[in-house]
C-alpha positions in Angstrom: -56.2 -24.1 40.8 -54.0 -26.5 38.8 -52.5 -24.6 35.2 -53.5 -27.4 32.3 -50.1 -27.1 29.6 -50.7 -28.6 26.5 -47.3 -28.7 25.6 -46.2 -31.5 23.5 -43.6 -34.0 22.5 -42.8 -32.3 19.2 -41.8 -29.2 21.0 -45.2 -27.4 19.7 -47.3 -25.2 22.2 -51.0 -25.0 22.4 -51.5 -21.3 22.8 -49.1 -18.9 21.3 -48.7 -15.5 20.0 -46.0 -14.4 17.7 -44.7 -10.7 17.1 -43.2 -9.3 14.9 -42.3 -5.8 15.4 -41.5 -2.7 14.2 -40.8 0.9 15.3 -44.0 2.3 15.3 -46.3 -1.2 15.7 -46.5 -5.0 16.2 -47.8 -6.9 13.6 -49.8 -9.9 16.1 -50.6 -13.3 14.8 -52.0 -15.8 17.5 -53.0 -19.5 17.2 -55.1 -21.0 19.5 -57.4 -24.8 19.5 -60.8 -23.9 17.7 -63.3 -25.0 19.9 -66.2 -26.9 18.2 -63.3 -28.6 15.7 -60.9 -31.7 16.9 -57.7 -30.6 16.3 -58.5 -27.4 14.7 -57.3 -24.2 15.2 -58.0 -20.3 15.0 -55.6 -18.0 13.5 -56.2 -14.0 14.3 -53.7 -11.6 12.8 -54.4 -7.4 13.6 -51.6 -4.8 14.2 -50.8 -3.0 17.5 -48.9 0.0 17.7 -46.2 0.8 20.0 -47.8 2.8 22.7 -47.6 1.4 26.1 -51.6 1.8 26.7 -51.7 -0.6 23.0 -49.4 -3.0 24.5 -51.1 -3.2 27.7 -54.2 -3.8 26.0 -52.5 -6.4 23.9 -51.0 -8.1 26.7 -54.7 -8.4 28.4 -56.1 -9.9 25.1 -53.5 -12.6 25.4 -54.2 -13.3 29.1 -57.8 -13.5 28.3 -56.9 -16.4 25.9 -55.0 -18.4 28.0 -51.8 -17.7 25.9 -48.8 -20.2 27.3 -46.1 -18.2 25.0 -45.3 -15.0 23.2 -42.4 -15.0 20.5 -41.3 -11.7 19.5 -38.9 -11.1 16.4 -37.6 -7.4 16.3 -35.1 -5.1 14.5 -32.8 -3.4 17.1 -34.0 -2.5 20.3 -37.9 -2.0 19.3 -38.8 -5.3 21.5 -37.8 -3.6 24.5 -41.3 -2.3 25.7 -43.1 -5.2 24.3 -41.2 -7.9 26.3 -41.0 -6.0 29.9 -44.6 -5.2 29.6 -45.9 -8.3 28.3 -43.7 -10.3 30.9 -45.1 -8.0 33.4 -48.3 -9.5 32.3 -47.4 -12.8 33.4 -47.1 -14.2 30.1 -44.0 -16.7 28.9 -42.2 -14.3 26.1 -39.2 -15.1 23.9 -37.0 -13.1 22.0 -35.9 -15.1 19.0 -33.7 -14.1 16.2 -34.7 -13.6 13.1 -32.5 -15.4 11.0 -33.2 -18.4 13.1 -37.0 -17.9 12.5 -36.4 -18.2 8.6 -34.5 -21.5 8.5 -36.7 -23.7 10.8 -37.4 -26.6 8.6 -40.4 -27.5 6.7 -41.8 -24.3 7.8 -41.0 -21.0 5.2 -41.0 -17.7 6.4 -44.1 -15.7 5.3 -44.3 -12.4 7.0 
């Protein structure tokens, strides 16, 4: 079975999730293509807590969509257990800084 990317160009990804997370939880938000609209997209947010049964769960909902990336954004070591188990998922995660999140251009930071 061939794997279909639908990275682009521009850098942009298809399929992501982003986390940002906390001590006691993970606040999700994950963009995928809507499917009747042309270049449309869906936008879910929910919180998870930190529980490695919740994150398991999490990282089966994101393998069930076909996610190509998860970006994580955490305050000291709380994005431990979400990256190993997520990666253990199979699923592309990346632990980015937030500071760098903030000052991507053209795109403000709303948490």
């Amino acid at each position: 079975m061939e794997e279909l990317r639908e990275d682009h160009d521009d850098g942009t990804v298809a399929r992501v999730a982003a986390i940002d997370i906390a001590k006691a939880s993970g606040m999700v938000c994950l963009r995928v293509p809507h499917d009747t609209i042309d270049g449309g997209r869906i936008q879910q947010v929910w919180n998870v807590a930190s529980t490695t049964n919740a994150i398991l769960e999490l990282g089966d909902k994101l393998v069930c969509q076909g996610l190509e990336r998860v970006v994580m954004e955490a305050t000291g070591s709380y994005w431990r257990p979400f990256f190993y188990l997520l990666e253990a998922r199979g699923l592309d995660c990346w632990l980015v800084n937030a500071r760098d999140v903030k000052n991507v251009p053209g795109r403000p930071k709303t948490d």
